[in-house]
C-alpha positions in Angstrom: -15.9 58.8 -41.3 -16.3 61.8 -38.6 -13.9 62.2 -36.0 -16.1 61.1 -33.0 -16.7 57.6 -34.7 -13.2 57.6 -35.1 -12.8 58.1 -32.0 -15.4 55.1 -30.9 -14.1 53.4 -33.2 -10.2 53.6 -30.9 -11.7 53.2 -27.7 -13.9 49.6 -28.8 -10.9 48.5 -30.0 -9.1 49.2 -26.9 -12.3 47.5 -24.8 -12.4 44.3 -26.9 -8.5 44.4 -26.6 -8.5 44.5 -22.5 -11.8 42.4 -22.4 -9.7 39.6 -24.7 -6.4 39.9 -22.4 -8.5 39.6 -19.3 -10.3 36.6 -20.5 -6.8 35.1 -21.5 -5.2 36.2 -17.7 -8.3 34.4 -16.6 -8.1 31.2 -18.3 -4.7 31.2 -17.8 -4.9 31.4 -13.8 -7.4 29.0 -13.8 -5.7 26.1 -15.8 -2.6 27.6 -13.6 -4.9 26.6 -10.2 -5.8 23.2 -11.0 -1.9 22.4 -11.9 -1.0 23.6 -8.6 -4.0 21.4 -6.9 -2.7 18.3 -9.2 0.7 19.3 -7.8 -0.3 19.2 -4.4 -2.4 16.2 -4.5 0.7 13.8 -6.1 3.1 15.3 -3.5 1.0 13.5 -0.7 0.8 10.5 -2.5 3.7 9.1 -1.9 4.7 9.7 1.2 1.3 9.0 2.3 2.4 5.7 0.7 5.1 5.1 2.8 3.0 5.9 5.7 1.0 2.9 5.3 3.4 0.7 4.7 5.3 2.0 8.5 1.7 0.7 9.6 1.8 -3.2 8.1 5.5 -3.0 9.0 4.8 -2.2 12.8 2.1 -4.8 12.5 4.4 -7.2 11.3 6.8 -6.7 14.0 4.4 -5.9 16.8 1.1 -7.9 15.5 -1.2 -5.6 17.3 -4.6 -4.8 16.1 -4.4 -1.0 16.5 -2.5 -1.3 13.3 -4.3 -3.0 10.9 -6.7 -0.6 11.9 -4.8 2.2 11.2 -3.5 0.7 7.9 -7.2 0.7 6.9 -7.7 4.3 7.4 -4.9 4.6 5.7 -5.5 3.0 2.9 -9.2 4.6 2.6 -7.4 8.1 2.4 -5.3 6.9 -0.3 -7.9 5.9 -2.6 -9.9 9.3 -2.2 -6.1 11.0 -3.3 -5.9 8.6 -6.4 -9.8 9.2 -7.1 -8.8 13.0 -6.8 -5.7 12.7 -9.1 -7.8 10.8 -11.7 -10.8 13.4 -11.7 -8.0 16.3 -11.5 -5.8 14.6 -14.5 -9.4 14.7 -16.7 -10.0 18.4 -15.9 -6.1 18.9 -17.2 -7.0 16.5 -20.3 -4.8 14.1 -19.4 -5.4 9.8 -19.3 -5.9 8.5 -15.4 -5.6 5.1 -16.4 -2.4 4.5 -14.7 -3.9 5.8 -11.8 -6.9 3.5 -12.1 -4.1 0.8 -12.6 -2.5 1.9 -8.6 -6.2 2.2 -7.2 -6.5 -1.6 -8.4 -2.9 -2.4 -7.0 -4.0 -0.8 -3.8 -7.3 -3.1 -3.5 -4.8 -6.1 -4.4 -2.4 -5.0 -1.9 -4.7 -4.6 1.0 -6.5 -7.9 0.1 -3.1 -9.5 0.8 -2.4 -7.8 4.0 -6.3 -8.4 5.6 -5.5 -12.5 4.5 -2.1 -12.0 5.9 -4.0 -10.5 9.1 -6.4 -13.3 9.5 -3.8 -16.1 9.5 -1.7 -14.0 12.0 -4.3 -13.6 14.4 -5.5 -17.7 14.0 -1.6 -18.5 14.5 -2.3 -16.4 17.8 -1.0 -13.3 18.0 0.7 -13.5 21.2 1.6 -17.2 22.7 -1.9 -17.7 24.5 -4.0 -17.4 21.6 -4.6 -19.2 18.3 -3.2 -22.3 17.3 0.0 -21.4 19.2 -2.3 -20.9 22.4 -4.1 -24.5 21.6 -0.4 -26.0 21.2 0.8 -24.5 24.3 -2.2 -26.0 26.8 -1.7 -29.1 24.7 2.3 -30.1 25.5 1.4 -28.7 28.5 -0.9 -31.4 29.4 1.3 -33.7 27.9 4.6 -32.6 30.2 2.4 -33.2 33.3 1.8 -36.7 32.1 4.9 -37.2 31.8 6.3 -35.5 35.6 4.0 -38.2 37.0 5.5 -41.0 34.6 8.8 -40.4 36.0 10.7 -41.9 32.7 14.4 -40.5 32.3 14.2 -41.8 28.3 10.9 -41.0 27.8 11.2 -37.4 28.8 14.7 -37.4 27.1 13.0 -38.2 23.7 10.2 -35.4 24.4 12.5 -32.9 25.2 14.3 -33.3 21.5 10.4 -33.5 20.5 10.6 -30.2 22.1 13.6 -29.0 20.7 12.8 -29.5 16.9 9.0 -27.7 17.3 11.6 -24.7 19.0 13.8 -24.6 16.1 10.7 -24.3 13.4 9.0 -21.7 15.6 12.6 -19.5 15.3 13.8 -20.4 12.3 10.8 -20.6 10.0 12.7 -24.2 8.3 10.8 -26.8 7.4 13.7 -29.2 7.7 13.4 -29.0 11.3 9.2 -29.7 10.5 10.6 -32.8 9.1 12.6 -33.7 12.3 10.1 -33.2 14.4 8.0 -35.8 12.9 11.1 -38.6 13.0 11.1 -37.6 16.6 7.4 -37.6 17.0 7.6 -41.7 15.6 10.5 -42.6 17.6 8.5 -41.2 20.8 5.7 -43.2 19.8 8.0 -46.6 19.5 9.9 -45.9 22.8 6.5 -45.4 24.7 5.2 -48.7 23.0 8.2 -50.2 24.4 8.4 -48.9 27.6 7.5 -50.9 31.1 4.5 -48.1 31.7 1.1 -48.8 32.5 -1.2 -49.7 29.4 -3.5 -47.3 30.9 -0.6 -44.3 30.7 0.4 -45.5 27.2 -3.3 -44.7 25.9 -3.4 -41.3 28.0 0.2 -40.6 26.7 -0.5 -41.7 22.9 -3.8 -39.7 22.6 -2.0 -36.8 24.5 0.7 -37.1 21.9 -1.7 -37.4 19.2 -3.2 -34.1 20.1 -0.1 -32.0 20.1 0.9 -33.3 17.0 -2.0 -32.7 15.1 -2.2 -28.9 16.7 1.1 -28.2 15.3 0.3 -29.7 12.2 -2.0 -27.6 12.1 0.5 -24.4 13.1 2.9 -25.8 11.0 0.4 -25.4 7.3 -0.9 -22.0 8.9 2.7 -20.7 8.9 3.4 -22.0 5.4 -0.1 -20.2 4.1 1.3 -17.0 5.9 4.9 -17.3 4.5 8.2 -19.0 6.1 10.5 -16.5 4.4 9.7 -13.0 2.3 10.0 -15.3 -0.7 6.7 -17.0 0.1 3.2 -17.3 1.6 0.7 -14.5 1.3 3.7 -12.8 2.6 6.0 -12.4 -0.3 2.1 -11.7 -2.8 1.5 -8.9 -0.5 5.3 -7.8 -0.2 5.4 -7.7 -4.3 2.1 -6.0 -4.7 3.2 -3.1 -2.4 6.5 -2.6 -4.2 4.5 -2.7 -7.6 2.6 -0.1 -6.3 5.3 2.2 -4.2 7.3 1.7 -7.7 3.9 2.9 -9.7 3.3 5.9 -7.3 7.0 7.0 -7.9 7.3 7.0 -11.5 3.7 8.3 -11.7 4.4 11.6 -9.9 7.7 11.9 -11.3 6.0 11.8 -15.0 3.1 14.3 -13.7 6.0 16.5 -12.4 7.7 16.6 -15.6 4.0 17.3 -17.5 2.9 20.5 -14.8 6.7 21.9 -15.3 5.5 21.7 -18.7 2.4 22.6 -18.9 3.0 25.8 -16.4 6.1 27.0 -18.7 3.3 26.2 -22.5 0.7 28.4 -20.2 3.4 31.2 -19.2 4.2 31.2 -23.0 1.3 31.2 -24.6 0.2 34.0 -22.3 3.0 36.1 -23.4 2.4 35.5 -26.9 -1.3 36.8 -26.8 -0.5 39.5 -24.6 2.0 40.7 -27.3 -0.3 39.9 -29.9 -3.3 41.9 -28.5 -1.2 44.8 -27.9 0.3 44.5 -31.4 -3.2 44.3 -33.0 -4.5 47.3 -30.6 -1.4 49.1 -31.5 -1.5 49.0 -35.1 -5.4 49.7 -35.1 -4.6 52.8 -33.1 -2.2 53.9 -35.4 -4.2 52.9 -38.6 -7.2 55.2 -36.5 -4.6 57.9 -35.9 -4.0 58.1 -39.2 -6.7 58.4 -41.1 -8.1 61.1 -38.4 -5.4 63.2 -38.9 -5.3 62.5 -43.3 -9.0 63.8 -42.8 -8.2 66.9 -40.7 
């Protein structure tokens, strides 16, 4: 073996030595980048979350439009980050399915809140519309009737009628539901009895009649919607966003814990080659070394 192959012979080894670190640095940086994208992506999640939520709560308390649509967009965003997590936790080698799990909660969760919407807005979302606006125009007419009637007991007993609908509207009970139908009866009786016109005691009765079943009517919309957190479509879509802000949580607290990981196996393992290489190319060059200068 001459010299000059010798010599070859040091600087391939020192070639495939750099070419095999630089492919390491490289594979190493990459896997590094998508980590940091993962990282990225799950930090938004969450509060992006939250976010949403702030939307069906202003809803809730303000029952405007503007946010429902707003809680749409919303939600649309957040089901392009969890369809980005899942493809991003593939490329890392990692299982999306409890990501696929929150995109499902999500759907589940919005469902709620668009029902939740539609009985709102047939309630009436403001005291002119809905069934609140039909009930409204209906005691209304029925008030008037009685202004022209001119009956002290009469108009005592409507005013209680009046009193118990009130008390359900504020207080969401359905005791005072039950009250207002006693009251409804003994209305009925007292105008039966009364000395007013057979002709006002038909115009009165089917007056009646039509307030009562209108908040009937408001009465089963506001049980459907929810009378308390603890029920309706209300307390479904309450639980199904607290399974999911619950899910999000724990999910980017476990893929935190896995890219701390992962970056400290990557930092590692590129150590551990880069010692290695430089071992190998280290002895090679001395095992070269030597028999050049045995040969001299």
């Amino acid at each position: 073996m001459t010299i000059h192959f010798r010599v070859m012979m040091m600087l391939l080894v020192l070639v495939i030595g750099g070419l095999g670190l630089l492919a390491n640095q490289y594979h190493a940086a990459e896997e590094r980048a998508k980590l940091e994208t993962l990282q990225t992506t799950a930090e938004h999640l969450v509060p992006d979350i939250l976010q949403m939520r702030r939307s069906e709560k202003d809803f809730l308390l303000r029952h405007n439009p503007q946010y429902v649509e707003q809680l749409t967009v919303q939600s649309e965003h957040i089901k392009v980050e969890l369809q980005g997590l899942q493809w991003r936790l593939i490329e890392v080698d990692q299982d999306p399915l409890q990501l696929k799990k929150m995109a499902s909660l999500l759907d589940h969760y919005l469902s709620h809140f668009l029902t939740l919407y539609n009985i709102d807005v047939e309630i009436g979302l403001d005291e002119t519309l809905g069934l609140r606006g039909e009930l409204r125009k209906s005691i209304h007419a029925v008030e008037r009737l009685f202004e022209r009637i001119e009956s002290d007991s009469l108009l005592k007993e409507l005013l209680m009628l009046r009193r118990h609908e009130k008390d359900f509207l504020l207080r969401q009970e359905m005791s005072y539901w039950k009250r207002h139908t006693v009251s409804y009866g003994l209305l009925q009786q007292k105008i039966r009895a009364s000395a007013i016109t057979p002709k006002q005691k038909t115009q009165l009765d089917a007056l009646l009649g039509d307030y009562q079943s209108r908040f009937s009517k408001l009465v089963k919309a506001k049980q459907s919607y929810g009378l308390s957190q603890n029920s309706g479509i209300y307390a479904e879509m309450r639980e199904a966003a607290h399974q999911l802000e619950d899910d999000a949580k724990s999910t980017i607290d476990r893929l935190e814990i896995y890219i701390g990981q992962r970056k400290e196996h990557i930092e590692k393992s590129s150590s551990f080659i880069l010692a290695t290489v430089m071992m190998a190319i280290l002895l090679l060059e001395l095992f070269i070394a030597r028999r050049i200068s045995t040969s001299t």
